[in-house]
C-alpha positions in Angstrom: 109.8 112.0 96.5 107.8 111.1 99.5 109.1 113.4 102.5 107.4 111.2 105.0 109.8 108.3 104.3 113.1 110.4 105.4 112.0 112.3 108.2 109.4 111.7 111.6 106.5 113.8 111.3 104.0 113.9 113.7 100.5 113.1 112.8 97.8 116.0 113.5 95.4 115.6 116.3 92.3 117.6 116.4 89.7 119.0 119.3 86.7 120.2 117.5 85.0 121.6 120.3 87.8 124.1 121.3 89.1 124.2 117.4 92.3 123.7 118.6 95.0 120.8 116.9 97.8 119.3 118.4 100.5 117.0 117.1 101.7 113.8 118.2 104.6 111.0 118.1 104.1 107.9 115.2 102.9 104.7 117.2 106.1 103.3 115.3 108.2 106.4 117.5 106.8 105.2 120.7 106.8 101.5 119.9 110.4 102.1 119.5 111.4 104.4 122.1 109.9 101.4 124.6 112.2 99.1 122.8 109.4 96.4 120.7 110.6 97.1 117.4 112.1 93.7 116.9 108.7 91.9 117.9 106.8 94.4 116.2 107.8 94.5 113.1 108.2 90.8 113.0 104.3 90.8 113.6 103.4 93.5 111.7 106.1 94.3 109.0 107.6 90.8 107.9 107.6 90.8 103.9 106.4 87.5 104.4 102.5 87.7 105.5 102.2 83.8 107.0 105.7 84.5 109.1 103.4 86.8 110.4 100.5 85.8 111.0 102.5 82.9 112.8 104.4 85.1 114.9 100.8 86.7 115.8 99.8 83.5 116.7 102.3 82.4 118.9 102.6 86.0 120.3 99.3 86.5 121.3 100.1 88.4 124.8 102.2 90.7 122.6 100.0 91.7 119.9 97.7 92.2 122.7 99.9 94.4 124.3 100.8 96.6 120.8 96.2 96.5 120.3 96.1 98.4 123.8 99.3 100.4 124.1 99.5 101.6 121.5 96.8 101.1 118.6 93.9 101.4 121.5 95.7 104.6 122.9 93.4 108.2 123.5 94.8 111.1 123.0 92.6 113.7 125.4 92.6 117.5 124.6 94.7 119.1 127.0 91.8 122.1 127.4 88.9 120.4 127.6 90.0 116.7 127.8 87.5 114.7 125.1 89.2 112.5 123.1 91.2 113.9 120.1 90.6 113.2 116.1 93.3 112.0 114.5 93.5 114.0 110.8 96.8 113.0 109.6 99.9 114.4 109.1 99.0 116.1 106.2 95.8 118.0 107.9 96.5 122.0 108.3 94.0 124.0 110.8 92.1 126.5 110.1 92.4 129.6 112.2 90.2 129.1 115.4 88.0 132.0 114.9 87.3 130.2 111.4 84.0 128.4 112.9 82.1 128.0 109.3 85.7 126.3 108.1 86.3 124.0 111.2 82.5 123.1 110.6 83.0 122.0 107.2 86.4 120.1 108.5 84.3 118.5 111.0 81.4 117.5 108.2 84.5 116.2 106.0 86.0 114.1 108.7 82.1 112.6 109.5 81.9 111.4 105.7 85.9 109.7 106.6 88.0 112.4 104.4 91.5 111.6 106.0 94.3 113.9 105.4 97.0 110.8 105.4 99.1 110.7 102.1 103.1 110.1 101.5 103.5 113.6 101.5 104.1 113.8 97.7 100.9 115.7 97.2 99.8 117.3 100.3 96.1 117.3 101.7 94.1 118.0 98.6 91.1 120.3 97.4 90.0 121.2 101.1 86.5 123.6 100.1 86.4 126.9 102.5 82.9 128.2 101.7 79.6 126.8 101.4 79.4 126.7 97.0 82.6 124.6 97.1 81.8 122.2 99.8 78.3 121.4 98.0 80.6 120.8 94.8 82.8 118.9 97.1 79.7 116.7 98.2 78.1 116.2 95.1 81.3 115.0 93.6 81.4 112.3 96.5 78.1 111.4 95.7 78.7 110.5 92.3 81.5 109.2 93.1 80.0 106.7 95.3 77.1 105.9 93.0 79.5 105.3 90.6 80.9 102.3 92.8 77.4 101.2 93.7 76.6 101.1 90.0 79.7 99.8 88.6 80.5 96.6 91.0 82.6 93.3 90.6 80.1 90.7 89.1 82.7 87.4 90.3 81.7 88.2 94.1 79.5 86.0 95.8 76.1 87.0 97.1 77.5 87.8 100.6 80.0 90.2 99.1 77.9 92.0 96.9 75.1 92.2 99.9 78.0 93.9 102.0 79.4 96.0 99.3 75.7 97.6 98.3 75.4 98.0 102.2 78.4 99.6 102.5 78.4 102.2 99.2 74.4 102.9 100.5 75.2 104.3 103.4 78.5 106.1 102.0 75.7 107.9 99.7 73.5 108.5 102.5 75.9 110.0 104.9 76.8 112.7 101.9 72.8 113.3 101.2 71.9 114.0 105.1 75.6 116.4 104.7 73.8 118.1 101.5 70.4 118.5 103.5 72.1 120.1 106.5 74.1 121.9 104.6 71.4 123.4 102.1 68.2 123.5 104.4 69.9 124.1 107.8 72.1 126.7 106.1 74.6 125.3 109.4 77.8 127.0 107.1 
């Protein structure tokens, strides 16, 4: 059963320079503490998509609003005041003296591991030590090269172009993660 669906939790927030993590309220909590709920979940959450995307039309100045409010909204550190990571509800901190760990949190976060399930499984394999996060990476990397390799042939040229871009540069990212992490010797 997903425990997120009966209860608010608050997602994780995360400074890495102080190595410090600090939760925070749902936009949905504070979108209805200030009383949109009816306008925003007929723009966002109406079953039926063209209801809403006509509502989003004709509601421009409020999805405007909901963009900065709310979705545009920084959360600063409250120590040193640089602008938060969101990690998910999911995400559990490392001790702050734990610098190799919040480095390999940090790395994990850079290649867009998000700790955001429905709460059914938890956060996953998270590797503590250097051995486990090279397994981790080389995993990802064939995991990525699998996708590059094993792609749609019914999308058009455009799409594929995009897709190879964007599954080239997933595989990069991990390789300049593997060379730091192996050569460097950063962990």
């Amino acid at each position: 059963m997903c425990r997120y669906a009966f209860n608010t939790y608050k997602s994780h927030y995360v400074c890495f320079d102080c190595r410090k993590t600090f939760k925070q309220y749902p936009v949905e909590d504070l979108i209805i503490r200030d009383g949109h709920w009816e306008q925003y979940r007929r723009a966002y959450n109406e079953p039926n998509r063209f209801k809403a995307e006509k509502y989003r039309e004709e509601n421009s100045a409020f999805v405007d609003l909901i963009d900065e409010k709310y979705f545009g909204r920084k959360y600063p550190c409250p120590q040193c005041s640089k602008e938060m990571t969101n990690m998910g509800m999911d995400f559990k901190a490392p001790k702050m003296s734990a610098v190799k760990e919040w480095t390999i949190i940090q790395s994990l976060h850079k290649l867009g591991h998000a700790f955001q399930t429905c709460g059914c499984d938890g956060p996953g394999f998270i590797p503590i030590n250097k051995e486990d996060y090279i397994a981790y990476l080389d995993k990802r990397k064939r995991h990525y090269q699998n996708m590059l390799d094993h792609r749609a042939d019914t999308q058009t040229e455009d799409d594929i172009k995009n897709y190879l871009n964007y599954w080239t540069s997933k595989i990069e990212l991990v390789n300049a993660e593997l060379k730091k992490v192996t050569t460097a010797n950063i962990i």
